[in-house]
N, C-alpha and C positions, 0 to 999 in steps of 0.2 A: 504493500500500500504506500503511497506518497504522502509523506508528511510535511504539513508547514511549521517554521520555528518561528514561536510569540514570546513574550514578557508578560509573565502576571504578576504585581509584585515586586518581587527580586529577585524573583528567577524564569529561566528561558525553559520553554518548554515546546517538545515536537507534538502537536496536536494534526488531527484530521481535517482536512478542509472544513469550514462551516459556513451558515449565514452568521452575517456580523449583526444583524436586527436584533432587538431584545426582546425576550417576552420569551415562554415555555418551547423546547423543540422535542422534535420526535424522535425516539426512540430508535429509528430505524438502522442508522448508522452502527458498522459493526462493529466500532470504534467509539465510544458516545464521548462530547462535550459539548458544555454549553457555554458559551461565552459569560450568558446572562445571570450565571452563578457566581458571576467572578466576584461579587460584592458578597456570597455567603461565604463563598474562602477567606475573603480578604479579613472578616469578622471573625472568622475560626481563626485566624493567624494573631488578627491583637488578643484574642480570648487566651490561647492557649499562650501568651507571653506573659499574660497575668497569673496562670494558672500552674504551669511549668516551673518543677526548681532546677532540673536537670539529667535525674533518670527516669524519669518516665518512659512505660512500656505503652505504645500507640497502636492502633489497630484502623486501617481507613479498610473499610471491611466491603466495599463495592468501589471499588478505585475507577472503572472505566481507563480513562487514558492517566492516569496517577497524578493528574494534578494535585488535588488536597494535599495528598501524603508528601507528594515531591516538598511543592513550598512548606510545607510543615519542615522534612525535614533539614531545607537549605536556609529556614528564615526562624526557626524559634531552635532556641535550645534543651533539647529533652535528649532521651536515652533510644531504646532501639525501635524503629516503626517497622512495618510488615505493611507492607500494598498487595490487597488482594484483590484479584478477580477471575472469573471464570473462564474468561475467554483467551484465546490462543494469540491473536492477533492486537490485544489489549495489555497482556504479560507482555509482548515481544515490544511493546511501545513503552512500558513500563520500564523495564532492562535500561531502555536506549535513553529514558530519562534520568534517569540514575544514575548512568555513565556519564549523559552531557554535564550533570551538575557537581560531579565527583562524590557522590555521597556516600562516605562508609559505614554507616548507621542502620541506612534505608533496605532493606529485605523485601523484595517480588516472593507473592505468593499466586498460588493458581491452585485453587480446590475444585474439585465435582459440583460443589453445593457450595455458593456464597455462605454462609453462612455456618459452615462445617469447622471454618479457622475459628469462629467463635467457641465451640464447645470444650474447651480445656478452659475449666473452670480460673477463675484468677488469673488468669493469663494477661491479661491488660488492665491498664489503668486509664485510659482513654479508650474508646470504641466509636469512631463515626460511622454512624446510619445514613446515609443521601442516598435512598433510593430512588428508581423513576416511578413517582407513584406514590403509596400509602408506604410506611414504616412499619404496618403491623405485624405480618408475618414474620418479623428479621428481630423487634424490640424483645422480645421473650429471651431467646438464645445470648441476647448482650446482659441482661441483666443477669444471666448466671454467670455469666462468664467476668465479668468487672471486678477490680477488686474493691476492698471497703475503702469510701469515701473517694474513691473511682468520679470519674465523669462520664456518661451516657450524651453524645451530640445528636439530636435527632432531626434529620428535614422531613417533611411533609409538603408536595404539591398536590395533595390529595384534596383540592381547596373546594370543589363544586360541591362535595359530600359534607366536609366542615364547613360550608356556609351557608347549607339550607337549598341547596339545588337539589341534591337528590337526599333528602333525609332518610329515606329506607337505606341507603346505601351508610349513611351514617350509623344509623342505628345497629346495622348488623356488624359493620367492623369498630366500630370505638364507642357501641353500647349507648349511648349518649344521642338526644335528644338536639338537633341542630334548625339554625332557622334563618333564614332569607332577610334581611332588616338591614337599617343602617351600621347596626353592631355586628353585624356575623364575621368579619376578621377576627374581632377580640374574642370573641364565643369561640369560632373556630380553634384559634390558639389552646384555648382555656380547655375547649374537648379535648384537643390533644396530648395536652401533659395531664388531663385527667385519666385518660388508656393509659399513659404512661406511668404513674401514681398509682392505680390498680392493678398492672400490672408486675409492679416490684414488691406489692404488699403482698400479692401472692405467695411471695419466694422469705416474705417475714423481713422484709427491706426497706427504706424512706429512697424518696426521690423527692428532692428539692430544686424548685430553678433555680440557676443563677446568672442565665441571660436566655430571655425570651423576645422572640419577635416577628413581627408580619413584613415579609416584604415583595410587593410585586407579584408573586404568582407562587410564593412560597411559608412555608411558618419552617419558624426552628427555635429547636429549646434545648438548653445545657443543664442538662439533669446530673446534678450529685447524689452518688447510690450510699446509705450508709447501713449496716447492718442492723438490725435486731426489729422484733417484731412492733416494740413501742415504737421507734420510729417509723414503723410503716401504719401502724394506729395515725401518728400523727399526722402523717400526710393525708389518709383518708378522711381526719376531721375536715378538711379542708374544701371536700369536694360536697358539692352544693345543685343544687337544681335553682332559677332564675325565672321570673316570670314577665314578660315583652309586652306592655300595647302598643299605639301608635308613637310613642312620647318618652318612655323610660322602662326604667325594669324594677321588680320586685323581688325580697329576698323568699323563698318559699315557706315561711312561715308568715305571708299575708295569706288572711281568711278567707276572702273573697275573690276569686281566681276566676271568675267566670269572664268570660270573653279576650283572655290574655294566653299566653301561646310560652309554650314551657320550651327552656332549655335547659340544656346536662342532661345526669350530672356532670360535673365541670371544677375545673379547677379556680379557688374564689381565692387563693392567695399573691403572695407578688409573685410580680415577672420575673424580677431582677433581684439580686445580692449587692446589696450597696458598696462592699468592700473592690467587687468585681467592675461595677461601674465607673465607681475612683480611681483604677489603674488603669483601663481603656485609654490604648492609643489611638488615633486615626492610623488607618492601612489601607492606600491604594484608597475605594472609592467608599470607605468608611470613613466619614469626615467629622470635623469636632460637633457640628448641627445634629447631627443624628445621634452622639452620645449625650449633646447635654439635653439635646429631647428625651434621652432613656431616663436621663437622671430627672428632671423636671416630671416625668409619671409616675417615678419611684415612690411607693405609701402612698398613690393615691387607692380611691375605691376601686372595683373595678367596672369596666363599662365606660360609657362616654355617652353626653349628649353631642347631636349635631345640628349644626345652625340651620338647616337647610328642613329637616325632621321639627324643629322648633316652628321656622316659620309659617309650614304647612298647617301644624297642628292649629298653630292661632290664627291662620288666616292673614299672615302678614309676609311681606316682603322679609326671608332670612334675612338677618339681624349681621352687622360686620361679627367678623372674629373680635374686634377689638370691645364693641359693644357688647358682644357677649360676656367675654370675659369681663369685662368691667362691670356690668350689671350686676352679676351673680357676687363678685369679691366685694359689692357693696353692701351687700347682706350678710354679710361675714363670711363665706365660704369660702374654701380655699379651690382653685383652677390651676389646671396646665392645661400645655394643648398635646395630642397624642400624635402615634410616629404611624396610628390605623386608619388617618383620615384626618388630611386638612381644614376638614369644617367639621374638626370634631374638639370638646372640652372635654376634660375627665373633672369630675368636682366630689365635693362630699355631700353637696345639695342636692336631697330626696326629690322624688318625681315632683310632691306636693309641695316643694320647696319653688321648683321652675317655675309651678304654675302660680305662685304666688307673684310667683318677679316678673313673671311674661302677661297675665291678667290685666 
């Protein structure tokens, strides 16, 4: 096959022809990359600089052409990574990445079964999940396999199902109840480190995020796995069912439910780990705007209203972002703005709160 040599990063990499367009590609290619991820790596690259002391055991567990793993391991400093993939002509691009970039840490694997390098228990202390698709089938096998207090990376483009397009399709893979609205990024999210969350309690484990988020045609969450069953009690306190009219949402211990549309269960606590926000550097096309938005939603509730959902509701021209915000901090509430929607606030101000400021 003919490869082209690119820069991601800080490092050169032999990739397969592609469209330079952004947005989700197909699968087809026997060779996959996507250009349009290069901002979910660039994020795993500052992540893993915060999180890295220096031997860390690394697992990019569906490599395709070894991107992740390569820049992982020519730009952060940790211990030995294993780039796995199934395919024959994917290994042999893998090799020639590794060569190009001199790297003697870096280990090409090639299993049967993606997923097969997972099963030697304890074996990794990172495990990245980017599959093309949903995460579910693959998340089980990483979380036996991680060791305590490990990290779990998980993408998800599985976004039509977590956001209320095909809800049957939700409900039978991540159990959870999804819904079509100006919220369903954050919902979608929130179902997915809820599979994620149930699924390690399973094993008598906690999973906690410490960096979560929606981008463009993708969710990803950085799950700390830690052992024993209370902390996997305590994760599940967390998960929540949510209740939707046209205007805001309700905790599911409101009475009167009738004509409002359920979502979850779900994960109702933070996104982010404060510690982990504070060392984030900008990498490539992860820039200081997008961290100090992570950090500015940090503790707030979860959920967002949006100006455009506002305006409809009251029969008014959406209201500025500035006006809004200013409105609601006039009544004491605290606001930011979120990173799931430009016309969106996150606030501590209840549904019957807005409607008091909006009235």
């Amino acid at each position: 096959m003919n490869w082209i040599k690119i820069r991601e990063g800080e490092t050169d990499l032999l990739v397969p022809k592609h469209e330079k367009n952004l947005g989700p590609k197909s699968s087809r290619s026997k060779v996959f990359y996507n250009p349009s991820m290069e901002i979910n790596r660039d994020i795993c690259i500052s992540f893993l600089k915060t999180w890295c002391k220096g031997n860390e055991r690394i697992l990019d567990g569906m490599a395709a052409s070894g991107a992740r793993g390569i820049r992982i391991g020519n730009e952060v400093k940790c211990g030995k990574i294993v780039i796995n993939d199934v395919d024959k002509d994917a290994f042999e691009l893998i090799k020639k990445n590794i060569a190009l970039n001199e790297l003697e840490n870096v280990f090409p694997s090639q299993e049967a079964i993606e997923i097969k390098v997972l099963e030697n228990r304890y074996e990794y202390d990172y495990i990245d999940i980017d599959p093309f698709g949903t995460p579910v089938p693959y998340y089980p096998s990483a979380v036996k396999s991680i060791s305590n207090r490990g990290v779990i990376a998980v993408t998800s483009t599985d976004t039509a199902p977590l956001c209320g397009t095909y809800p049957k399709v939700c409900q039978r893979r991540y159990s959870s109840a999804s819904i079509n609205n100006w919220c369903c990024h954050d919902i979608g999210l929130r179902i997915l480190i809820g599979f994620c969350v149930r699924e390690a309690a399973r094993y008598d484990k906690g999973a906690t995020p410490l960096l979560s988020y929606y981008n463009g045609h993708h969710f990803r969450t950085y799950l700390q796995i830690i052992e024993g069953a209370k902390r996997g009690n305590q994760a599940i306190d967390k998960l929540n069912k949510f209740y939707f009219d046209e205007l805001g949402w309700y905790k599911e211990d409101k009475k009167d439910k009738k004509g409002l549309k359920q979502a979850g269960p779900l994960w109702s606590g933070k996104l982010f780990s404060k510690k982990v926000l504070k060392d984030l550097e900008p990498v490539g096309k992860l820039d200081e705007g997008t961290i100090s938005l992570w950090n500015s939603e940090y503790g707030m509730p979860p959920f967002f209203y949006d100006s455009n959902t506002i305006g409809s509701y009251f029969k008014v021209a959406p209201p500025s972002m500035k006006e809004l915000q200013e409105k609601i901090q006039n009544f004491g509430f605290r606001v930011s703005r979120t990173h799931f929607k430009p016309t969106g606030l996150k606030t501590d101000a209840e549904v019957s709160d807005i409607k008091n400021i909006f009235d």
